[in-house]
C-alpha positions in Angstrom: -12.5 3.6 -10.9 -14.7 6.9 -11.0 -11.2 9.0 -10.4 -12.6 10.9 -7.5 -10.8 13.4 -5.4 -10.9 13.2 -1.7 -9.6 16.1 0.3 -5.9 17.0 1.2 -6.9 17.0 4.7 -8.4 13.3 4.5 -5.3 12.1 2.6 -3.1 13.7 5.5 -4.9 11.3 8.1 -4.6 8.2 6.4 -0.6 9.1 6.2 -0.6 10.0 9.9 -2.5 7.2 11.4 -0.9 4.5 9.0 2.6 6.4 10.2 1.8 5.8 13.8 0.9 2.2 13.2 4.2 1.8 11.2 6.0 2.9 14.1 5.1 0.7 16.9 5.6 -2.5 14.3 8.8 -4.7 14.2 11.3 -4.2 11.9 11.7 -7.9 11.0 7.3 -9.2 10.8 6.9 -13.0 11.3 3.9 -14.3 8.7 1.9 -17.5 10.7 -0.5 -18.9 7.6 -2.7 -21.6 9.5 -3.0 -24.5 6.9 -6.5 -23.8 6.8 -6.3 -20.2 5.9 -4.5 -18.8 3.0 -2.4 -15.5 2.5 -1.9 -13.2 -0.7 1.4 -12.0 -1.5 1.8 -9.6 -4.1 5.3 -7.4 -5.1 5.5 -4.3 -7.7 2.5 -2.5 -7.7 4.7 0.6 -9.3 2.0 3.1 -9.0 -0.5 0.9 -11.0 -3.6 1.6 -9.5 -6.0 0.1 -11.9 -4.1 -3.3 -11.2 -4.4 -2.9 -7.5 -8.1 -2.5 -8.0 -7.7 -5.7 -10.1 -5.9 -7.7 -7.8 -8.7 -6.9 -5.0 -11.3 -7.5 -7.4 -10.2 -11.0 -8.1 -8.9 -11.9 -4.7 -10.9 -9.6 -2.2 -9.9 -6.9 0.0 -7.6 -6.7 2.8 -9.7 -8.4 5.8 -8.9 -10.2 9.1 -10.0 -13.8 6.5 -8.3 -12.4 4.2 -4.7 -10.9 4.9 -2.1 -9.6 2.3 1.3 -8.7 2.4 2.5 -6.4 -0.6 6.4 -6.3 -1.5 7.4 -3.3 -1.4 7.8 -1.1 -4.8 4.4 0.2 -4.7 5.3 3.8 -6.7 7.2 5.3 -9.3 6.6 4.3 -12.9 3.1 4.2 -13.0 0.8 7.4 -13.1 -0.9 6.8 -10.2 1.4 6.5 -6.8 -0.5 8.6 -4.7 -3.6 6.7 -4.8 -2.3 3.4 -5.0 0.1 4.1 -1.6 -3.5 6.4 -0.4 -4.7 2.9 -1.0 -2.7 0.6 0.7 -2.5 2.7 4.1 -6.4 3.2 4.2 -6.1 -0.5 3.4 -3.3 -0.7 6.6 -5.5 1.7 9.0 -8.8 -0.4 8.1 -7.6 -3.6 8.4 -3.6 -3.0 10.3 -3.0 -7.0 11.3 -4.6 -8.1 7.8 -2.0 -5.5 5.8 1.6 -6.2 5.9 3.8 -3.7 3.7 7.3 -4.0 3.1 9.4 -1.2 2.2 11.1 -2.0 -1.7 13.5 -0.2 -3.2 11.5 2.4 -4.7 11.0 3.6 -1.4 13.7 5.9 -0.8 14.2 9.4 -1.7 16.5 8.7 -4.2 14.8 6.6 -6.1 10.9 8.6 -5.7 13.0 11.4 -7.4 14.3 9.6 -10.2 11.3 7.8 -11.3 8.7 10.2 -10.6 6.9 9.6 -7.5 8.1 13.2 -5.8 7.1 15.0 -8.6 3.6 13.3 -8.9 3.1 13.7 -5.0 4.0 17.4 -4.9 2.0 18.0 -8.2 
C-alpha cells in the first residue's frame, strides 16, 4: 500500500523462477480440498491491486493452510498489472503448491495489447 519500487533486477527473478515452476506443472491441475480444510478461489483481478491486497487482507495470504487458486484475468483494465501479476508469482515462488494460477483470456498477446497491459509493462 506504500507504492514502493523494487528493482528491475528483483522483478526479473520473480518472472524467471515462477517461469520455471510453470514449466514443469501439468497442463490440466487436479484441486484435492480435504473436508477439513478449505480453498479460496477467486477470478478477475484485472490489474486491481488494491483489491488483491483486500482479498489477502480478509482471507490471509497464500500458505500451505491456506491455498488459493486465482482464475485467470489478472491484468488489463486496471492500473496496476505489473504489481498485481509481480504479486501473484512472488506469491507462486513463496508458496508454489499453495498458489494455483490459471491462464484467462486476458492472457494472450492480443488481448495485453488491447487493453493495456503491454503498454503499462513496457512503460
Amino acid at each position: 500500500r506504500a507504492q514502493c519500487t523494487i528493482h528491475a533486477r528483483y522483478a526479473w527473478q520473480i518472472v524467471d523462477t515462477a517461469m520455471e515452476m510453470f514449466k514443469t506443472e501439468e497442463t490440466l491441475v487436479s484441486v484435492e480440498v480435504p473436508l477439513d480444510r478449505h480453498i479460496t478461489v477467486c477470478g478477475d483481478v484485472h490489474g486491481q491491486f488494491y483489491d488483491l491486497l483486500n482479498i489477502f487482507e480478509v482471507n490471509g495470504v497464500p500458505a500451505e493452510d491456506n491455498p488459493y487458486v486465482f482464475n485467470g484475468d489478472f491484468v488489463d483494465r486496471g492500473s496496476f498489472s505489473v504489481e498485481v501479476v509481480l504479486t501473484l508469482l512472488a506469491f507462486k515462488c513463496a508458496a508454489p503448491e499453495s498458489m494455483i494460477m490459471i491462464r484467462g483470456n486476458h492472457e494472450s498477446q492480443m488481448m495485453n495489447m488491447m487493453y493495456g497491459f503491454h503498454a503499462e509493462a513496457v512503460a
